[in-house]
C-alpha positions in Angstrom: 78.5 73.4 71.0 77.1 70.7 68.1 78.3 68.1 70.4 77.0 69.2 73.7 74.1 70.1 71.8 73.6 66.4 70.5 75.2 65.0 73.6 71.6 66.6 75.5 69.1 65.8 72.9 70.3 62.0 73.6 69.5 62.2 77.4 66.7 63.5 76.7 65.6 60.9 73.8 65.9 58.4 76.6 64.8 60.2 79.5 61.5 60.8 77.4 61.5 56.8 75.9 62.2 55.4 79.7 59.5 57.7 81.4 62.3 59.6 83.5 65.3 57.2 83.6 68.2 57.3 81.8 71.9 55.5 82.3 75.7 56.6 81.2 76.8 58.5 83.8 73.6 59.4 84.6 72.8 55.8 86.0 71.0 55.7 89.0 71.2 59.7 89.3 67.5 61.7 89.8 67.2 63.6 86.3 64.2 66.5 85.2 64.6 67.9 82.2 64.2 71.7 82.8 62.5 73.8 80.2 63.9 77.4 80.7 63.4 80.5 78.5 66.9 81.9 77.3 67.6 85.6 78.0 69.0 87.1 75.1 67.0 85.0 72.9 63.2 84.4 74.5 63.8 81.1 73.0 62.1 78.0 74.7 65.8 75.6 75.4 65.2 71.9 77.5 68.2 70.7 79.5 68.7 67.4 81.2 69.7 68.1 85.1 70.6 65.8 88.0 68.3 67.1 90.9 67.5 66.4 94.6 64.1 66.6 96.0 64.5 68.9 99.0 60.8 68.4 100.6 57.8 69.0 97.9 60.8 71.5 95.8 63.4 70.2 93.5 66.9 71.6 93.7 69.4 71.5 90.5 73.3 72.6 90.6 74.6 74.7 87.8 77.9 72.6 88.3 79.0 72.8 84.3 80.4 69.7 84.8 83.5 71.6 87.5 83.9 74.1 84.2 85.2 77.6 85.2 82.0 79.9 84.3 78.3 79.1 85.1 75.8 77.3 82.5 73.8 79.6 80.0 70.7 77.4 81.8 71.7 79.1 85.0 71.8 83.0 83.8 68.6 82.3 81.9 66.8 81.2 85.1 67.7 84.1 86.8 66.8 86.8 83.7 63.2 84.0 83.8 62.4 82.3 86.7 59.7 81.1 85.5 60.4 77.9 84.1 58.5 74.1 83.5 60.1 70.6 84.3 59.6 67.0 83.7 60.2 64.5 86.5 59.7 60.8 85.2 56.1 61.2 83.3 54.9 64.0 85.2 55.6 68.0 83.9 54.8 70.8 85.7 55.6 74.8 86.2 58.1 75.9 88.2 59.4 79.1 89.7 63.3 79.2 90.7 65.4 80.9 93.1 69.3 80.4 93.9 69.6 78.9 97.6 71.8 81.0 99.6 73.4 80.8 103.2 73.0 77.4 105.2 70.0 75.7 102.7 72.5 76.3 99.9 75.3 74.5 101.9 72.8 71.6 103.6 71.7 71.1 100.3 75.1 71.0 98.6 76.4 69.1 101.5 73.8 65.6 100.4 74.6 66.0 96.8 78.1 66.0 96.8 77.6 63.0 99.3 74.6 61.4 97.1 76.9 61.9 94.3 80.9 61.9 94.2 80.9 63.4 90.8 80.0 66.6 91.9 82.6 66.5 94.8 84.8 66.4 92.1 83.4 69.4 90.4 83.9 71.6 93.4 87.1 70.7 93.7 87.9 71.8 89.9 86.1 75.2 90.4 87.7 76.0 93.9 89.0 79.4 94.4 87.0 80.6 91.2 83.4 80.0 91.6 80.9 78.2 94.4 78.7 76.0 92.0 75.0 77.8 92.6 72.0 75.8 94.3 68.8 76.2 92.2 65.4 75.7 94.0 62.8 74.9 92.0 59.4 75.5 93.5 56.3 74.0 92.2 54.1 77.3 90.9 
């Protein structure tokens, strides 16, 4: 966990220094951090997510990197939708909801063409899990 832990705090070091941008493997991907309250702990946690605007909302992708169980950021939105981002200098509230049905898929559909990577991470968590689509409406 140490080194995911660091591995986060570093996007975010630059995210924050860079007003929004950030490179590695997140070069030229759209990243927000998204603050999110955790739901066994009520602790305030930040993580650094690709997203896609989808009209005036953002949409995130619990992908775990193609891993075999959802992201703790993931359950904790749906125990507290009520959450905060940061999108280049601007921050604002949030309140999220999993996309379902054919906005899930349409939305799915331009990431995984946007982005190969998560492609990739579909095809690792085939037959196991469908990677939730996370709306994040401006509140």
């Amino acid at each position: 966990m140490t080194d995911v832990t660091d591995w986060n705090r570093s996007i975010i070091e630059e995210f924050r220094t860079n007003d929004g941008k950030v490179g590695g493997p997140f070069a030229g991907v759209p990243v927000l951090l998204l603050h999110h309250t955790g739901a066994k702990t009520g602790t305030e946690r930040v993580n650094p997510l690709a997203y896609q605007a989808v009209g005036d909302d953002l949409a995130v992708f619990a992908s775990k990197g193609g891993s075999p169980t959802n992201p703790d950021w993931y359950h904790n939105l749906r125990a507290n939708p009520r959450a905060k981002v940061e999108v280049g200098t601007e921050s604002y509230d949030v309140v999220a909801h999993v996309a379902e049905g054919d906005e899930r898929e349409r939305i799915w559909s331009t990431q995984k063409e946007r982005h190969s990577g998560f492609a990739e991470y579909e095809e690792k968590t085939k037959g196991v899990r469908d990677i939730p689509v996370i709306i994040l409406r401006r509140a």
